[in-house]
C-alpha positions, 0 to 999 in steps of 0.5 A, spaced: 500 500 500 501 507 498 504 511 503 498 515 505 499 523 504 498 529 508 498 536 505 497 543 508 496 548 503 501 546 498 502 551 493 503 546 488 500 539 487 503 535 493 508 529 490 504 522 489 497 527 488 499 530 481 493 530 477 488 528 483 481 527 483 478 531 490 472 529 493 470 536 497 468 537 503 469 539 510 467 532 513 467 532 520 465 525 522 466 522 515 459 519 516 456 514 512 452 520 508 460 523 507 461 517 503 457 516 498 461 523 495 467 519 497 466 513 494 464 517 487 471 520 487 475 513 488 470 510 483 472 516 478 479 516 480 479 509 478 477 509 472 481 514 469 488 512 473 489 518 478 490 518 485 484 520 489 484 525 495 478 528 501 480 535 499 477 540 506 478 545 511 481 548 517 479 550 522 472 548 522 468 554 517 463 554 524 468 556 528 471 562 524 464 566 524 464 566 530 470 567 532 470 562 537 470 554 537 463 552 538 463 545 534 464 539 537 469 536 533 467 529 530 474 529 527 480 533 529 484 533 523 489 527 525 482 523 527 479 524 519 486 523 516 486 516 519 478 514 517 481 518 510 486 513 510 482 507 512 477 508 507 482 507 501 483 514 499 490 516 498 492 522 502 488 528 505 489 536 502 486 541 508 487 549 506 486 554 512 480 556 513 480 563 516 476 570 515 481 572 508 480 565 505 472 566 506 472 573 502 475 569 496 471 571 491 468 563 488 472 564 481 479 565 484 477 558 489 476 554 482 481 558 478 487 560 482 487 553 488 483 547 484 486 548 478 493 552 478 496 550 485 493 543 485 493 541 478 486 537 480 484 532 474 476 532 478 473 534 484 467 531 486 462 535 491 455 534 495 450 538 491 449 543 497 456 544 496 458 552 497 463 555 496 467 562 496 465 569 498 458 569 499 457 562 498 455 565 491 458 558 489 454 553 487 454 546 484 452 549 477 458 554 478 463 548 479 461 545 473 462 550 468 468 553 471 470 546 471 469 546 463 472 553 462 479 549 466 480 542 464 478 539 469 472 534 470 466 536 476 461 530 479 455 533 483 452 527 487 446 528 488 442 527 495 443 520 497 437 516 502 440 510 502 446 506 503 448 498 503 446 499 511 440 502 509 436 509 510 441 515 511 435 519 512 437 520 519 444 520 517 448 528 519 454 531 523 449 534 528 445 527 528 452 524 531 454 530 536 447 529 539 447 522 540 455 523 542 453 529 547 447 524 550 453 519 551 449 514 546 455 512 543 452 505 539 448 509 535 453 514 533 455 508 530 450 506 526 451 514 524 458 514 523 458 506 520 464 506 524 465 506 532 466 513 534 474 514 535 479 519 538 486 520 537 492 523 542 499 522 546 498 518 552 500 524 558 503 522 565 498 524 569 497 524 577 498 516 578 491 515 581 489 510 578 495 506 579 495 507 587 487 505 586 490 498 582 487 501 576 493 504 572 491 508 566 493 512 560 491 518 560 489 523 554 487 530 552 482 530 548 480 536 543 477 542 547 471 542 543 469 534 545 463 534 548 462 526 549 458 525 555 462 525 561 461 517 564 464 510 563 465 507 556 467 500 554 472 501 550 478 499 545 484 501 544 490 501 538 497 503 540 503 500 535 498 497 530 495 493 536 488 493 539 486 492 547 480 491 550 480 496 555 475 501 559 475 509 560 472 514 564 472 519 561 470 527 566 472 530 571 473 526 577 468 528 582 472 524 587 477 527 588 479 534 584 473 536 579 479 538 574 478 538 567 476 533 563 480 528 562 480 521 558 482 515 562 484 509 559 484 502 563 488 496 558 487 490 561 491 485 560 496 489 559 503 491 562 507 495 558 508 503 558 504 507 553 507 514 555 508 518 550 505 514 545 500 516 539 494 511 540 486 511 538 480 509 543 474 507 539 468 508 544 463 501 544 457 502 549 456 507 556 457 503 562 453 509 566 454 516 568 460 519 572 459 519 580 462 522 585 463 517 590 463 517 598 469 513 600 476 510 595 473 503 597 466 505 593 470 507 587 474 501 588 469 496 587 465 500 582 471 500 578 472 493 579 463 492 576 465 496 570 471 493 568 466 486 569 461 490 565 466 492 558 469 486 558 461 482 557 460 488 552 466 487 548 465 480 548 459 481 544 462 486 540 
């Protein structure tokens, strides 16, 4: 397999994306929606012989309107280059979306980046797909400049339904909701792939050791709204996949301090400090409590380690 590209506002087209066809968007989540412009891209990409990339944006546009983030980030740009990755594209551009870039008039988009900085042989977008100054650009915007400039543009028309069935429920929003209700199976469903998050394993206070629970513990996105609770979880690190269960919240036991994803790995005795690793949410055990005693919290942990090794047992 290809190594898998990243590019951040290149100039030119990034070396092994030369005449790449784009799926557009900014896909935060890359839900079961998102896919069927991604799928259209590869097919077009397959059929004409050219790599095929998810060309989006960063920060998300949401946030630099307000000028503050208010987004709940289904996936921070490491997490959407990784399910970019497992979907089979070939790399991911992103461009810097800031005030300036907002006021670019929709002819300069197509012109001066789809067409001169990165060479783009096809770009494939939703058909809700706006873009420039004004959002003045629109589907049938694209499809001419596409022809005045040489490269092919594919509109994908609304899309119900996929091999999983209606999509009529199927959005960013839907699946921030259900994440922010702790209901992480049916983001799932949402998503069609459990919902993850990506970061450095950090040293933290060593409590959980002490309590005969050591844990990895992650910072996750600031703009992470994940209901605070007991999850049944996996996690990945150097390519290899744990059964684990992680609190995630703010500890009311002991500091009430910020929130912090905390990760027990069981069976596990090496050291994960440092590393890169990816959790993926399974189930909600139940929500985060502020216990009377060490001992009550002790014994609580123990019933939920029992009850996410049941659920991914089933999983």
């Amino acid at each position: 397999m290809s190594e898998f590209i990243v590019a951040r506002d290149p100039l030119t087209p990034p070396a092994g994306l030369v005449g790449a066809v784009a799926a557009i968007g900014n896909f935060d989540g890359l839900h079961r929606g998102h896919r069927g412009v991604v799928a259209r891209a590869q097919s077009l990409a397959k059929k004409i012989g050219r790599p095929c990339v998810l060309l989006t944006f960063e920060p998300h546009p949401a946030d630099v309107f307000a000028g503050r983030p208010v987004i709940f980030r289904l996936t921070p740009p490491e997490a959407k280059a990784a399910q970019a990755q497992r979907l089979g594209l070939d790399g991911m551009i992103v461009l810097t979306f800031d005030r300036d870039f907002s006021k670019r008039p929709a002819r300069a988009f197509t012109e001066e980046i789809l067409s001169e900085r990165l060479g783009l042989s096809a770009v494939v977008a939703g058909y809700d797909f706006r873009f420039g100054a004004g959002r003045a650009g629109d589907a049938d915007f694209l499809g001419a400049e596409g022809e005045r400039l040489g490269f092919a543009v594919d509109i994908v028309e609304s899309i119900v339904q996929d091999e999983a069935g209606s999509l009529d429920a199927v959005s960013s929003t839907a699946t921030r909701a259900a994440l922010e209700a702790g209901d992480v199976k049916l983001a799932r469903d949402l998503l069609g792939h459990p919902y993850f998050v990506r970061a450095i394993v950090r040293h933290g206070e060593k409590r959980g050791r002490l309590l005969g629970f050591p844990t990895a513990n992650l910072a996750l996105d600031p703009s992470n709204r994940l209901a605070h609770g007991i999850y049944a979880v996996t996690l990945e690190a150097d390519g290899v996949v744990y059964d684990a269960v992680a609190s995630f919240g703010r500890r009311p036991t002991f500091d009430n301090g910020p929130p912090l994803l905390e990760v027990f790995v069981f069976d596990f005795s090496g050291d994960l400090y440092g590393k890169n690793v990816e959790v993926a949410f399974y189930d909600f055990i139940r929500g985060e409590a502020k216990f009377d005693s060490v001992e009550a919290l002790i014994d609580q942990m123990g019933q939920d380690c029992d009850a996410a090794k049941r659920i991914l047992t089933r999983r």
